[in-house]
Steps between C-alpha positions, in 0.01 A plus 500: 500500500396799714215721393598873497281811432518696187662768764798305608568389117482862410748602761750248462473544137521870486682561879384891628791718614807264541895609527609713784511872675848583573381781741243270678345644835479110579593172386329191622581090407377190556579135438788357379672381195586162690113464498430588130302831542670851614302838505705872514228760560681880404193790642549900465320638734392889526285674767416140671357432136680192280580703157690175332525146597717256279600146543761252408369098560644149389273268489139325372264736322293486813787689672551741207108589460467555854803719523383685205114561605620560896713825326195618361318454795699732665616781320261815600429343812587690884798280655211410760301362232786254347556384853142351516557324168536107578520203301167400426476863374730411259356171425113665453619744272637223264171347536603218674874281501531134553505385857885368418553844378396708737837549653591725178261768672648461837803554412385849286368546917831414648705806228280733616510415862892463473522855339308703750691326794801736443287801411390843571318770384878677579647195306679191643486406876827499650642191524538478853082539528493216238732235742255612736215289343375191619699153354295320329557116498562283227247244452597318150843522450455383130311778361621788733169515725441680764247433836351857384438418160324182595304672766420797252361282254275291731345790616410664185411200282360305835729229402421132693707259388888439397395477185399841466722666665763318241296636196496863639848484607732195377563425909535112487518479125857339459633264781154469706729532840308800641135389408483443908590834565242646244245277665592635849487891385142363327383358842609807723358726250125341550539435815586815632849462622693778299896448454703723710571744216135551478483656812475874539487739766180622632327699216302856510174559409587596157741259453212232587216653236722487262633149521127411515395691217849374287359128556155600411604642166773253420318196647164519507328701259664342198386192547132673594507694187553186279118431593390828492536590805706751722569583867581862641671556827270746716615507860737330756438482840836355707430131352205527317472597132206660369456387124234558229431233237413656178430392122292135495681402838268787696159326407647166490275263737878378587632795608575362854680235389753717318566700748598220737616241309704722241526885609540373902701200442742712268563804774581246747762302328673780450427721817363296770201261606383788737369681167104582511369559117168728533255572185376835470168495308 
């Protein structure tokens, strides 16, 4: 029997804003019924500002109390906000979820990801823009998995291991057949070698700082801040990244190993081994 926080029993017991909004600005949904656990995400959304989220789910109370605490989470917050949200959000604000459950809070990441694919501040995206997208490929057949997700959820939850990736997102949780292409994504990931969909055109100067500062704040500092610490982003200079530890990590004797066995090593997996981490005092 899984241990759950008095959170998750309280919102699968008494489930925050569920049913539907017939007028929706955007819809979003993830999993499947073939796989036991389906989320419909319903958001109004008013002056780039979410107004009203509701949700429909089947499945485990995991699934339910994430859907339910991910629509609080939400509502109030700037569209740009929501978009930052990921799953171990989700999972931290239940105070914790079973490693086998954790793919109830990915999939509350997948609804919202799905439901600002085809929109815009104007309202829907043509359709013709949304064909445009990139395919995604499907890596686990069983459970409706896609390369993306996988990679998604390796980056944010620094996922090693087959295992894990099949506790954050089911991949590999029926038939087993495409455990060896999990491994392979696992093993370009960490080794550098990014899939072709990963690859992106040559990106400006802005569009650089802020990928650095999104893996910073989505990365790094929450698992600094869990000791007390913190890390602010002060400069960056081409390839090198100017950073300031704060809290207990800025007079911590081990300061330099943080920076390049965590901070460093993190900014490279995901944006090169040519990264240069540099503490500001």
């Amino acid at each position: 029997m899984w241990d759950y926080s008095e959170k998750v029993m309280d919102h699968y017991r008494n489930p925050r804003n569920v049913g539907t909004i017939e007028d929706a600005d955007a819809v979003g949904t993830a999993g499947s019924l073939v796989c036991g656990d389906q989320l419909k995400i319903y958001l109004k959304i008013k002056d780039n500002i979410v107004t009203d989220a509701k949700f429909q789910t089947f499945g485990c109370g995991s699934a339910v109390a994430s859907s339910s605490i991910l629509t609080e989470m939400i509502i109030g917050k700037s569209v740009d906000e929501v978009k930052k949200i990921t799953n171990k959000d989700i999972a931290d604000q239940l105070d914790g979820l079973p490693p086998e459950k954790m793919h109830c809070s990915v999939m509350g990441y997948e609804a919202l990801e799905d439901a600002f694919k085809n929109y815009e501040k104007d309202g829907y995206v043509p359709l013709e823009q949304i064909s445009k997208q990139t395919e995604e490929k499907m890596i686990c057949t069983c459970f409706q998995v896609t390369d993306k997700v996988i990679i998604d959820a390796i980056k944010t939850n620094n996922l090693k291991t087959v295992e894990d990736v099949t506790n954050y997102t089911k991949a590999g949780g029926a038939c087993g057949r495409c455990k060896d292409e999990i491994q392979k994504i696992i093993d370009n990931y960490y080794n550098g070698v990014k899939p072709t969909e990963e690859k992106a055109e040559k990106m400006t100067p802005t569009q650089w700082i802020l990928k650095v500062n999104n893996i910073i704040e989505n990365q790094i500092s929450p698992e600094l801040t869990k000791d007390g610490g913190d890390i602010e982003l002060v400069d960056i200079k081409d390839k090198d990244i100017y950073v300031k530890l704060k809290g207990m990590c800025s007079g911590c004797k081990n300061s330099t190993i943080t920076l390049k066995t965590f901070v460093e090593t993190t900014l490279k997996h995901a944006l090169g081994d040519d990264i240069n981490v540099i503490e500001v005092k």
